[in-house]
C-alpha positions as CSV (number, residue, x, y, z in Angstrom):
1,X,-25.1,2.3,-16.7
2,X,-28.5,-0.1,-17.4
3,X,-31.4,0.4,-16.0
4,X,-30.9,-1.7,-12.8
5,X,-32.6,-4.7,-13.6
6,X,-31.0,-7.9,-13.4
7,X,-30.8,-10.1,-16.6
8,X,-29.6,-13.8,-16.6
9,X,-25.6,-13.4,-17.1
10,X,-24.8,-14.6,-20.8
11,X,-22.4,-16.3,-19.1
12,X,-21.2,-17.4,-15.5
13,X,-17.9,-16.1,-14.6
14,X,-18.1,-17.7,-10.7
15,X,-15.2,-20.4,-11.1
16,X,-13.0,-18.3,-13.4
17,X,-13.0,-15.7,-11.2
18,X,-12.1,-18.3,-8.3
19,X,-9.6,-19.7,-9.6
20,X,-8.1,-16.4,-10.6
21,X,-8.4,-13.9,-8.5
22,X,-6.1,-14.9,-5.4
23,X,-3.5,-15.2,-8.1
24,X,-3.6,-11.8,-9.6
25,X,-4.4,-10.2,-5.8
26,X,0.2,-11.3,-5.4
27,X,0.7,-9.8,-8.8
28,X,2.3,-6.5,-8.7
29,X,-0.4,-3.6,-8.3
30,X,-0.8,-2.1,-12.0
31,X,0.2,-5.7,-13.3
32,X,-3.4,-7.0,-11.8
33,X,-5.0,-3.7,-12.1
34,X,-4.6,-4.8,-15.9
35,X,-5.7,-8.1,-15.6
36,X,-8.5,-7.2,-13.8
37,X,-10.0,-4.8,-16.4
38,X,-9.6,-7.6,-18.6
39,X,-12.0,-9.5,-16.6
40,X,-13.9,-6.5,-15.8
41,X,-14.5,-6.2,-19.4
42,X,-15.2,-9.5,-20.1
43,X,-17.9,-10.0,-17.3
44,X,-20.0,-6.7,-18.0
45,X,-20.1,-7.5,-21.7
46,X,-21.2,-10.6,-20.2
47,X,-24.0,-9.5,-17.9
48,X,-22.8,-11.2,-15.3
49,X,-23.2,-8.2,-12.3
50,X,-22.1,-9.9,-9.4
51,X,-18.4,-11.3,-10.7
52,X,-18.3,-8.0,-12.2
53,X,-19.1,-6.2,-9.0
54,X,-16.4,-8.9,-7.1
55,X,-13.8,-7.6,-9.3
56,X,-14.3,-4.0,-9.0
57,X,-14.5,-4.6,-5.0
58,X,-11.3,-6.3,-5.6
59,X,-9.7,-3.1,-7.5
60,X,-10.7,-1.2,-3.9
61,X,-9.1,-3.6,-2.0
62,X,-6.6,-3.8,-3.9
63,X,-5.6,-0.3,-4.6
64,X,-6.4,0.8,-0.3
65,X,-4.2,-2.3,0.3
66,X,-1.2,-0.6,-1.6
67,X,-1.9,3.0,-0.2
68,X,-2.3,4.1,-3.9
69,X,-5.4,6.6,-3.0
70,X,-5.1,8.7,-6.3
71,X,-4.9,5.4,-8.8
72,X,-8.1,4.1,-6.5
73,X,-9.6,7.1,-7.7
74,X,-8.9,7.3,-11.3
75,X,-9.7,3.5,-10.9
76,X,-13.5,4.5,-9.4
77,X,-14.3,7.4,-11.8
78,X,-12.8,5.0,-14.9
79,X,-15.3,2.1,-13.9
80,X,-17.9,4.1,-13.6
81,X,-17.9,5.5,-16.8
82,X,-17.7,2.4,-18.4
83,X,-20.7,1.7,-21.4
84,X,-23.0,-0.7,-20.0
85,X,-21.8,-0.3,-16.5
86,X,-23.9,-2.9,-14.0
87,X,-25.4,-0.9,-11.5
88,X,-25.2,-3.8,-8.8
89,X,-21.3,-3.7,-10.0
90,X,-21.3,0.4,-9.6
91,X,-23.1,-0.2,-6.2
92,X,-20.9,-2.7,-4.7
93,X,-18.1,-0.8,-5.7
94,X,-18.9,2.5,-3.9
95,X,-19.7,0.8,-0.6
96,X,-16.3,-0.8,-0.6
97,X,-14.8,2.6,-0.7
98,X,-17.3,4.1,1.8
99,X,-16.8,1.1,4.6
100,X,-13.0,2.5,3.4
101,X,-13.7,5.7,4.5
102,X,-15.2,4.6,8.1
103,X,-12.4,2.0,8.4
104,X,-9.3,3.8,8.5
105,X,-7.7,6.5,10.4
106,X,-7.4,9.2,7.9
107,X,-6.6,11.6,10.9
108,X,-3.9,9.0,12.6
109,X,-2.1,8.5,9.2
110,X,-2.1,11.8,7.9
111,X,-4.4,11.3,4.9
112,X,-7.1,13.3,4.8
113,X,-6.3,14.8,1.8
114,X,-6.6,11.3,0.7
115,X,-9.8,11.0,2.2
116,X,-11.2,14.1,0.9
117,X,-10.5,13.5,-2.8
118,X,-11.5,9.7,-2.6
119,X,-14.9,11.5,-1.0
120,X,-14.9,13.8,-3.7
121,X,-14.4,10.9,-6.3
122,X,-17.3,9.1,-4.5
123,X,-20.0,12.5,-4.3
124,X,-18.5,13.1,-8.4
125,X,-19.7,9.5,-9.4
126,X,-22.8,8.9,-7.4
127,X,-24.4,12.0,-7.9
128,X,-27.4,12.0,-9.7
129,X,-27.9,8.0,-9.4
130,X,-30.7,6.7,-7.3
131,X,-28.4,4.2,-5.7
132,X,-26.3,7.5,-4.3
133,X,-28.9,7.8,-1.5
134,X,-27.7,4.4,0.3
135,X,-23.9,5.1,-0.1
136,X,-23.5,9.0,0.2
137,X,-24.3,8.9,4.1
């Protein structure tokens, strides 16, 4: 991951991304899981942290949408071990899947096996970081 600090994108990835992501969110699951680590790619290489950190957020959603808990977490540890990896991207990623965790009914649903791995995934990639103090609760 950088150091934190936030350098002036080399590029501006706003309107791409609005334009496209509504479109891939109706695409099949893994079909705009790939697109999206296209874009992922593209906007870290970039610098641009916060369209980077929309499309990881958007992975989350995505993958909690679709009940796929064990692809969300390959997705999580994947991201996170990506070279260059924007901490504000990293950050915004993590508290997606924690307002997960206080949003759903693991109990009700029967998935707190879920739960516990995806908490697992979380404590694995955030440990050690400074920004795990705000998202490991």
């Amino acid at each position: 991951m950088t150091d934190g600090k936030l350098a002036k994108p080399d590029q501006d990835f706003t309107l791409l991304l609005d334009k496209e992501l509504p479109s891939i969110s109706q695409l099949p699951l893994q079909q705009a899981l790939e697109r999206l680590t296209v874009l992922e790619k593209q906007t870290r290489q970039a610098s641009d942290a916060f369209s980077t950190k929309r499309i990881l957020v958007t992975v989350v959603q995505l993958c909690a949408a679709a009940e796929e808990w064990d692809l969300l977490n390959e997705e999580i540890s994947s991201f996170s071990k990506k070279h260059g990896q924007l901490k504000v991207a990293a950050q915004g990623m993590i508290a997606e899947c924690w307002e997960l965790l206080k949003k759903i009914d693991w109990v009700g649903t029967g998935k707190v096996q879920d739960r516990d791995k995806l908490i697992e995934t979380i404590r694995v990639v955030t440990e050690g970081k400074v920004y795990s103090v705000f998202c490991r609760g």
